[in-house]
N, C-alpha and C positions, 0 to 999 in steps of 0.2 A: 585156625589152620595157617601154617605158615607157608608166605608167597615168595617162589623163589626167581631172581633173575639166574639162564645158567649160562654158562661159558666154557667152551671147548679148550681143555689144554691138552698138549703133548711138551714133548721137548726141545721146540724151535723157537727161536725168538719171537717168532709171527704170533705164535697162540698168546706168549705173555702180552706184546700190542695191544692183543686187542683182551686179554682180562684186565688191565689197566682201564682200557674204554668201558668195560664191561662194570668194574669196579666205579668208575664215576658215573656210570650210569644209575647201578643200584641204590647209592647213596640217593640222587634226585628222587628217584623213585620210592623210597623209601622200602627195596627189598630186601631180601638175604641175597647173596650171592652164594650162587652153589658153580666148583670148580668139578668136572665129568673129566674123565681120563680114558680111553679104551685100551684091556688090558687083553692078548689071546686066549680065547676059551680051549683048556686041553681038550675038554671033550669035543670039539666042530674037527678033530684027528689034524688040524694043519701044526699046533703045536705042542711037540713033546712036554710032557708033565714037567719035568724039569726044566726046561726053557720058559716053560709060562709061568713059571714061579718064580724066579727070575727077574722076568720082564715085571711082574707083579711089584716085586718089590723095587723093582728101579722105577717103577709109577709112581709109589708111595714116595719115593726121593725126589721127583719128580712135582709131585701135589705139595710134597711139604715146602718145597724150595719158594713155588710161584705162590702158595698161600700165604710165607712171610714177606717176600715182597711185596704183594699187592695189599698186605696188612699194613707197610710198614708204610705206604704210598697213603692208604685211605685208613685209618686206627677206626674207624665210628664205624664202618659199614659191617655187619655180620656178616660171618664166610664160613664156607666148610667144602668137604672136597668128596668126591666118591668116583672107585674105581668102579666104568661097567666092562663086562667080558664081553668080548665079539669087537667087529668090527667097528671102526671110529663112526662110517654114516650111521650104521644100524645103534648103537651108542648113543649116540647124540638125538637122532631121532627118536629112539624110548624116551629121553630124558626129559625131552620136549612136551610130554604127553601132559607135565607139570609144572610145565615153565610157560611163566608170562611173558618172556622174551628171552631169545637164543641168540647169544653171542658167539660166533665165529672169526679165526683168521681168514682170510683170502686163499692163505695155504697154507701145509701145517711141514713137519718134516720129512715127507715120507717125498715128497713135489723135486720135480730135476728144476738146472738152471731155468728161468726166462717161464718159467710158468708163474700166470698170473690168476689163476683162478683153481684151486685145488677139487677133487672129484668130491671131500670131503664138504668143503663150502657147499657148490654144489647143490649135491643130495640134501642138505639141510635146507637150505635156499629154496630147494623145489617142492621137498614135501613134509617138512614139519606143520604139524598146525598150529606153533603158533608165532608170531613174527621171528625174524630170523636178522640178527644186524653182522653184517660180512665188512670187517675191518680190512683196509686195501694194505699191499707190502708192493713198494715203503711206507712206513706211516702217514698217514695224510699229512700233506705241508701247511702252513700257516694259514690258515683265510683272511679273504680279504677283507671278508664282510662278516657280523655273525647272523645266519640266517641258518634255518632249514628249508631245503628246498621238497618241493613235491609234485610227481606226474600226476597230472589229471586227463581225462578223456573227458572235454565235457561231451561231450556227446552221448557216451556212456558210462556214467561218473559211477565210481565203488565209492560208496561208503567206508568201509574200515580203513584201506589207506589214508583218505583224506581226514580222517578223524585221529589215526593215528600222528599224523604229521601236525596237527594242531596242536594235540596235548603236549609234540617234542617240543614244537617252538614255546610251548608256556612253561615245563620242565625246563628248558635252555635259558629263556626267557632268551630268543631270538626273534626275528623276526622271519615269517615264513613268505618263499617265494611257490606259489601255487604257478605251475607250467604248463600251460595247454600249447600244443603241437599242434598247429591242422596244416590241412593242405588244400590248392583250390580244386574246386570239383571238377574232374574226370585227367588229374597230371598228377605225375608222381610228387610226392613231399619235398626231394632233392632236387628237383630243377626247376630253374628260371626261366618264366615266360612271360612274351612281351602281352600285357595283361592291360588294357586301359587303368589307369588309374583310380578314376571312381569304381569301375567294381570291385578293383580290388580289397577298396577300402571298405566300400558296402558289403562286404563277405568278413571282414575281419570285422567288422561292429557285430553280426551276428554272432562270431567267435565268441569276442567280449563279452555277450549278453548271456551267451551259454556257460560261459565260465561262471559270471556275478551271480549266476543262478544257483550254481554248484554249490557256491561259499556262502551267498546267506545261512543258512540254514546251522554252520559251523559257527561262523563269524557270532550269532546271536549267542551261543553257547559259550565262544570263547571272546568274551569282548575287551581284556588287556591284550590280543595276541595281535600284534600290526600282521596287517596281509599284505602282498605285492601282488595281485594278479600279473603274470607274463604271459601273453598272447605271441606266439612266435610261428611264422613261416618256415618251417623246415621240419628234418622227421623227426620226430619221438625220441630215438634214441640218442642223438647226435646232441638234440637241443636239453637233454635232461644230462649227457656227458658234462657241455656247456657250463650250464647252471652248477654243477659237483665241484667247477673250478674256483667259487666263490663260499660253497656251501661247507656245513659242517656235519652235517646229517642231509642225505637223501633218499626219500620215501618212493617205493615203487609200489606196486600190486601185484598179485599172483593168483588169475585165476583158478579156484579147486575143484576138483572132479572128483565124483563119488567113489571111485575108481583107484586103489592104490597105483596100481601099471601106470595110468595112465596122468597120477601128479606130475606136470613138469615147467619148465619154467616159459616164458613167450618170449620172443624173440626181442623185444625192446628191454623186460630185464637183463637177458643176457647177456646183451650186450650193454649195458650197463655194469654189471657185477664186470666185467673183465676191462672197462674203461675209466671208469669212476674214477676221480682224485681224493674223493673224501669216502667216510663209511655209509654204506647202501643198508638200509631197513627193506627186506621184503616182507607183503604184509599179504596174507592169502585173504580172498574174498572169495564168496561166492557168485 
């Protein structure tokens, strides 16, 4: 059975971005790369038969264009292309149904000036099931360092993201920065309080301990992958922003509910996906 990584294109320069990531991606991983296109379905009545025919075949000009470049970038990686009818989320999230990971731009062509996050990302981002990596526009800038970064709750640690975020750093061969975020108990994460100093530290050794707890259990599995536990004073989202300025991939989580209405994303991806400097993996968990 052939295993596909896929990636969103249209006709903006953002969707190629990020099938070039998508394309280096496959290669590591050893998949096929499948390019999804969404073309208008005549029959949903929003497009006349001859306009969608049309549109269809400027998809195909379209697929064929970004298929030769990203050939012409990666020759080794297998690629092929499919148009689906309907809408680009509904599109992409079918497509997903058979992908091991979903590559998206940030925004595709359809987005006005100064938007940073397309409805298209988005809806993928929130309820595909299966991870979802949201390439940022502009392209990520150069890193400083090569790591992959990744949120952790120790408190309430997921497994799938933090497992995913190992296998990128050994894929990459990066080193991964694991970020726990706390705050002290009963003050908001963003403010400074005049805090005795021993406890404050006596609360951040707990931190640490919650965290090294988290990572054994990876670390034994993945033992070429260097770790950096980060234990940091401030909120989640601010400090996983932080980290994307050094990072080359950052891993977040997405809790899923049984529930199609009710897939959506948490407020510290969120705000992630619309801040990030490099490209975000959302990973759903349960």
């Amino acid at each position: 059975m052939t295993r596909f990584l896929m990636a969103g294109i249209d006709a903006s320069r953002e969707s190629l971005v990020a099938g070039e990531w998508a394309a280096e991606e496959a290669g590591r991983r050893g998949l096929e790369l499948r390019l999804v296109l969404a073309v208008p379905d005549p029959a949903d009545g929003i497009a006349e038969p001859a306009f969608a025919l049309s549109w269809q075949r400027s998809g195909e000009e379209v697929l064929g264009r970004a298929e030769a470049a990203l050939t012409a970038r990666r020759p080794g990686v297998a690629m092929s292309s499919v148009q689906v009818t309907g809408s680009a989320p509904a599109a992409l999230l079918s497509a997903a149904r058979t992908a091991e990971l979903l590559v998206v731009g940030a925004r595709g062509d359809g987005g006005f000036d100064g938007l940073v996050v397309g409805s298209t990302a988005l809806a993928a981002a929130s309820r595909a099931p299966c991870p979802v990596v949201v390439v940022p526009r502009p392209p990520a800038a150069a890193r400083h360092e090569a790591e992959v970064a990744v949120g952790v709750d120790a408190r309430r640690a997921a497994e799938p993201p933090v497992e995913f975020a190992f296998d990128a750093a050994r894929l990459h061969t990066d080193r991964l920065r694991a970020v726990h975020a706390w705050a002290l108990t009963g003050a908001p994460p963003w403010t400074a309080l005049a805090v005795p100093e021993e406890d404050r530290a006596a609360w951040e050794d707990e931190e640490v301990q919650r965290l090294s707890d988290v990572l054994r259990e990876p670390r034994e599995r993945y033992p070429d992958v260097s770790v950096l536990p980060d234990v940091v004073l401030l909120h989640p989202a601010h400090a996983l922003v932080h980290a994307s300025q050094r990072a080359g991939l950052l891993v977040v989580g997405r809790r899923t509910s049984p529930r199609a209405a009710e897939q959506r994303l948490g407020p510290v991806a969120h705000a992630v996906l619309h801040h990030s400097h490099c490209p975000v993996a959302v990973v759903p968990h349960g």
